[in-house]
C-alpha positions as CSV (number, residue, x, y, z in Angstrom):
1,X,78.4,-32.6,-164.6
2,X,82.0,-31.4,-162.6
3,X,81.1,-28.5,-161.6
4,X,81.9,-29.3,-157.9
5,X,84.4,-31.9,-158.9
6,X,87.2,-32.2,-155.7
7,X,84.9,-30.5,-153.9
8,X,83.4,-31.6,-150.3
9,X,79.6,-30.6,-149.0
10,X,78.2,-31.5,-145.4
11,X,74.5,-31.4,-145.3
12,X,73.3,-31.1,-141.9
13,X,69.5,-32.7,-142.0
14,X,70.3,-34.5,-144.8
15,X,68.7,-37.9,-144.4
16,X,65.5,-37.5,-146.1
17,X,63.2,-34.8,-147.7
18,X,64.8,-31.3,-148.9
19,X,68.5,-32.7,-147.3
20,X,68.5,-35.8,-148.9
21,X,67.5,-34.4,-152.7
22,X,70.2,-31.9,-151.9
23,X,72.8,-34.6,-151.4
24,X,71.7,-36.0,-154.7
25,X,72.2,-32.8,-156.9
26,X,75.4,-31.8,-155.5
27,X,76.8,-35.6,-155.5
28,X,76.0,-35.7,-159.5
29,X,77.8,-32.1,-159.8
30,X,80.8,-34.1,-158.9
31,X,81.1,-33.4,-155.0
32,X,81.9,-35.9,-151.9
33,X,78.8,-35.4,-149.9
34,X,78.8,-35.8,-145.8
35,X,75.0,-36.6,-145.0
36,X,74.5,-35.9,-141.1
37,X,71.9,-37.7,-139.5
38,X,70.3,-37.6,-135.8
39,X,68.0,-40.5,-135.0
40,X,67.7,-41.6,-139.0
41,X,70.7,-43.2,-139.5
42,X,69.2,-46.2,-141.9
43,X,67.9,-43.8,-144.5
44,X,71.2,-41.5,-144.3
45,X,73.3,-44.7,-144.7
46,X,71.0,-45.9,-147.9
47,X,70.6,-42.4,-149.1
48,X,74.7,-42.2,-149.2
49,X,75.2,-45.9,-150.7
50,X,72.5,-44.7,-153.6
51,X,75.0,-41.5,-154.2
52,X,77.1,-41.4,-157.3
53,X,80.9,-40.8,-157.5
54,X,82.7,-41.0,-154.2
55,X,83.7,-40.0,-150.8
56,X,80.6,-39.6,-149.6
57,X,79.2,-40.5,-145.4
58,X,77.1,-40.3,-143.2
59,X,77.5,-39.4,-139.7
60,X,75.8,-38.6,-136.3
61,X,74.9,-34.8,-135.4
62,X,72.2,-32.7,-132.9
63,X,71.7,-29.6,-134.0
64,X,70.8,-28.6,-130.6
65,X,74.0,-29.9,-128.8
66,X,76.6,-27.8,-129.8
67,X,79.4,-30.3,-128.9
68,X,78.0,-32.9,-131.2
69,X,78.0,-30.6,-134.5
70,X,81.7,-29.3,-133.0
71,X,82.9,-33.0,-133.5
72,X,81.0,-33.4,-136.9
73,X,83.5,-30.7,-138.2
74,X,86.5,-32.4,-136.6
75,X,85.5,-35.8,-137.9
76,X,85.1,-34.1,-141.7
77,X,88.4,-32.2,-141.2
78,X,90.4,-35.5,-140.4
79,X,88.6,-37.8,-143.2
80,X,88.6,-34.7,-145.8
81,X,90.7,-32.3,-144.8
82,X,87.9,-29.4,-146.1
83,X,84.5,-28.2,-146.3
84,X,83.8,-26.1,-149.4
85,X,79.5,-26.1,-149.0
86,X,77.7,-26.2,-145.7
87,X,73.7,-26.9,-146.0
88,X,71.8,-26.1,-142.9
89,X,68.9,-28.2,-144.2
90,X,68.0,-29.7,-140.5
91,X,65.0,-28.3,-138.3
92,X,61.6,-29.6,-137.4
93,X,58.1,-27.9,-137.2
94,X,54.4,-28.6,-136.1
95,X,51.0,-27.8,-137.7
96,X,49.5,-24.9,-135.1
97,X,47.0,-22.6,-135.7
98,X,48.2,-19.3,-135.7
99,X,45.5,-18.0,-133.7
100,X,46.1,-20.7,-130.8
101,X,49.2,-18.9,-128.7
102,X,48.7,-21.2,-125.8
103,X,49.9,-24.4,-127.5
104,X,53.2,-22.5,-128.4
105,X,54.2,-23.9,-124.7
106,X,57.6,-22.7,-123.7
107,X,59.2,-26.1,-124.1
108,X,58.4,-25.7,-128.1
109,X,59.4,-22.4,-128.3
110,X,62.9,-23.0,-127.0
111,X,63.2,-26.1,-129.1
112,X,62.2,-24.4,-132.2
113,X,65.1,-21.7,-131.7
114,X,67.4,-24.4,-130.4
115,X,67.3,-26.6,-133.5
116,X,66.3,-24.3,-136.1
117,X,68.3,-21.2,-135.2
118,X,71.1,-21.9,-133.4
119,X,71.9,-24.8,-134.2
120,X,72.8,-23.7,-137.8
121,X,75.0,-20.7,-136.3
122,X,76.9,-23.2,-134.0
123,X,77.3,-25.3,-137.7
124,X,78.7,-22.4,-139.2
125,X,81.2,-21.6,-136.1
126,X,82.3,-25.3,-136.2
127,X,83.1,-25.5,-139.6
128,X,84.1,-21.8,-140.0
129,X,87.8,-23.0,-140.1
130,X,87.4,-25.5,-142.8
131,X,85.1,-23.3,-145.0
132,X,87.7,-19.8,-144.8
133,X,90.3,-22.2,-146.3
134,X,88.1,-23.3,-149.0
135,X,86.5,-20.2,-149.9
136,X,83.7,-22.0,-149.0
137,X,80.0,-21.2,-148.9
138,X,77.1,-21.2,-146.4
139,X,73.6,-21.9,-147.3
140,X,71.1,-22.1,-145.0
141,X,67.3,-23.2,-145.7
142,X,65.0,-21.0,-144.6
143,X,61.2,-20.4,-146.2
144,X,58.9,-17.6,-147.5
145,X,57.5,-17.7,-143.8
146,X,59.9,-15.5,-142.8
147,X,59.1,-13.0,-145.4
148,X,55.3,-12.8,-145.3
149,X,54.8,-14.4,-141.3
150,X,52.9,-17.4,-142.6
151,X,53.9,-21.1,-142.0
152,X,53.2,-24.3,-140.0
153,X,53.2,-21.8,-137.2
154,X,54.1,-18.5,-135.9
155,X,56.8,-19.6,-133.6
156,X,58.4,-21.1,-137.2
157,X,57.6,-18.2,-139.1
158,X,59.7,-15.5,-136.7
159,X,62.8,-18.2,-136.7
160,X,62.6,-18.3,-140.3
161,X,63.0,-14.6,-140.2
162,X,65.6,-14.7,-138.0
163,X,67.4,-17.1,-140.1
164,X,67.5,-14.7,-142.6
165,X,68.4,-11.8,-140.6
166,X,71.5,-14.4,-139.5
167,X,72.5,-15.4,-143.1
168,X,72.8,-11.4,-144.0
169,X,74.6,-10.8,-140.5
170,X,77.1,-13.9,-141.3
171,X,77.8,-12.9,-144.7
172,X,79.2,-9.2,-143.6
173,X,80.8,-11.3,-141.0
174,X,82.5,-13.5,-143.0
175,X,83.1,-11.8,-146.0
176,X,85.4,-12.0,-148.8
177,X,86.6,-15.4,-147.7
178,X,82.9,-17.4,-147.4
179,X,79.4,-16.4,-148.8
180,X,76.5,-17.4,-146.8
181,X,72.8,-17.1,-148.8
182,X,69.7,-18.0,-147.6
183,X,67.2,-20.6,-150.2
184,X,63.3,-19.9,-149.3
185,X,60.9,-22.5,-150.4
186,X,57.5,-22.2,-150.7
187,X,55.1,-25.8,-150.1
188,X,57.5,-28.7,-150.7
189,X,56.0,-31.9,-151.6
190,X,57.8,-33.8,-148.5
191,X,56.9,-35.0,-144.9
192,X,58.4,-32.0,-143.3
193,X,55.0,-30.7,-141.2
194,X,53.4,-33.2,-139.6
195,X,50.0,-34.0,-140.9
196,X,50.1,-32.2,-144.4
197,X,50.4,-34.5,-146.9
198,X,49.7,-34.5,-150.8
199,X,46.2,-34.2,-150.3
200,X,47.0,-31.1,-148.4
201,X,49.1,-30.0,-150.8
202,X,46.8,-30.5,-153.8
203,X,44.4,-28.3,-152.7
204,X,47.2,-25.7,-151.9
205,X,48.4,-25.6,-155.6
206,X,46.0,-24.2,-157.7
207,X,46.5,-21.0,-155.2
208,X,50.2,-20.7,-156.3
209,X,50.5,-18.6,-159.7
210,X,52.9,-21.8,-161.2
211,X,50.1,-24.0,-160.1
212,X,51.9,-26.5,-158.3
213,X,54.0,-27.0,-155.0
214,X,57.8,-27.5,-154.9
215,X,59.8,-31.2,-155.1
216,X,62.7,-31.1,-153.0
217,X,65.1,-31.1,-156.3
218,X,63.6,-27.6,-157.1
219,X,65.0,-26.5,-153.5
220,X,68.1,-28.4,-154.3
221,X,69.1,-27.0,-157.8
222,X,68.6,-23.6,-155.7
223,X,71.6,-24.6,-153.5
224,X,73.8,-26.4,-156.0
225,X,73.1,-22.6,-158.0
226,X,74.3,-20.8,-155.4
227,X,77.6,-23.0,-155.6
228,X,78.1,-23.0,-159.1
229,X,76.5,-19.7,-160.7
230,X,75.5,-17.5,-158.2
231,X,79.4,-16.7,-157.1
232,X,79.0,-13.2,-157.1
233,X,76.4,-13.1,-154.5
234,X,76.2,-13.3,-150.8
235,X,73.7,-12.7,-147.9
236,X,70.8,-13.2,-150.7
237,X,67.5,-14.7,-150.5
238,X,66.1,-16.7,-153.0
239,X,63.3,-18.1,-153.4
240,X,61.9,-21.6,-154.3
241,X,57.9,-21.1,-154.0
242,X,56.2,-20.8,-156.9
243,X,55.2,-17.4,-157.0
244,X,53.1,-18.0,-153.2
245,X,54.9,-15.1,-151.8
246,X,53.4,-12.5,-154.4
């Protein structure tokens, strides 16, 4: 498969789970893949060696620091001159009970919104450039949390929300020259929450209505869809999950 043939995608969080299958699916559709990495730089550097085709790296970036995702886009615009996909695939969470309010300490919540919430807009101001003279495309990876306010906790749940509030807002604001869409999983089968594993997950399945939670690849073929089908849509939401969010 060529569909992205000539093509260059930056992942940011793309080092291991949801970021790293991503990486895979759009190298095999033919694109040079830039893999950004923040303390995992062994598994971003074996993840991009494993890659097929060519032009692919992997290089340094904190969401949270706006200066270091700033010189991510300068590096990618001297070594390859565009950025036609940008995957805001980084973020962290924890497992808290939604009932427990007084572990959301101000210290997480701030981190929460700095990583997962602005540090995918300050992504999509540092590459804006590159992407309006690609026609490029945004796609940020949110979750069903921010549909139906469940998740790892409710601190995640209303970022989630507001990511998909900001991928709406960004795609009137950058419209006709770069579509931004939001992909919502469901229960992924990786190591994203802390503490839920695939004993966790096992017993969560038979409650989904396809009976089975997500791999990363079915999150993946969602972006590389949006790439290479979905070209007539923009501030859209779709959904990886199963059927959970019925």
């Amino acid at each position: 498969m060529s569909a992205l043939a000539g093509r260059t995608a930056v992942i940011l969080g793309g080092s291991g789970g949801i970021g790293a299958a991503t990486a895979r699916v759009l190298a095999e559709a033919g694109a040079a893949v830039i893999v950004s990495y923040r303390g995992r730089e062994a598994e971003a550097r074996a993840l991009v060696a494993s890659l097929p085709g060519e032009g692919h790296d992997a290089r340094p970036a904190t969401m949270e620091d706006r200066a270091s995702v700033e010189a991510l886009a300068a590096d990618v615009a001297r070594s390859h001159g565009r950025c036609d996909v940008l995957v805001n695939s980084a973020g962290f969470t924890r497992a808290i009970a939604h009932t427990d309010l007084d572990a959301l300490d101000d210290d997480f919540l701030d981190s929460m919104w700095r990583v997962n919430w602005r540090g995918p807009l300050s992504a999509v101001r540092a590459f804006r450039g590159l992407l309006e003279d690609s026609g490029g495309l945004v796609v940020n990876i949110s979750s069903i949390a921010g549909l139906n306010g469940s998740g790892s906790n409710l601190v995640y749940a209303a970022v989630k929300a507001a990511t998909d509030s900001l991928t709406k807002s960004l795609a009137r604001a950058l419209a006709p020259k770069v579509r931004v869409m939001s992909v919502s999983p469901g229960v992924v089968e990786t190591g994203f929450v802390p503490g839920r594993g695939p004993e966790a997950n096992a017993k969560l399945a038979p409650s989904i209505p396809l009976k089975r939670v997500a791999q990363p690849e079915d999150v993946a073929n969602a972006v590389l869809a949006c790439a290479t089908l979905l070209t007539y849509s923009t501030g859209s939401l779709i959904l990886v999950d199963g059927g959970r969010a019925l």
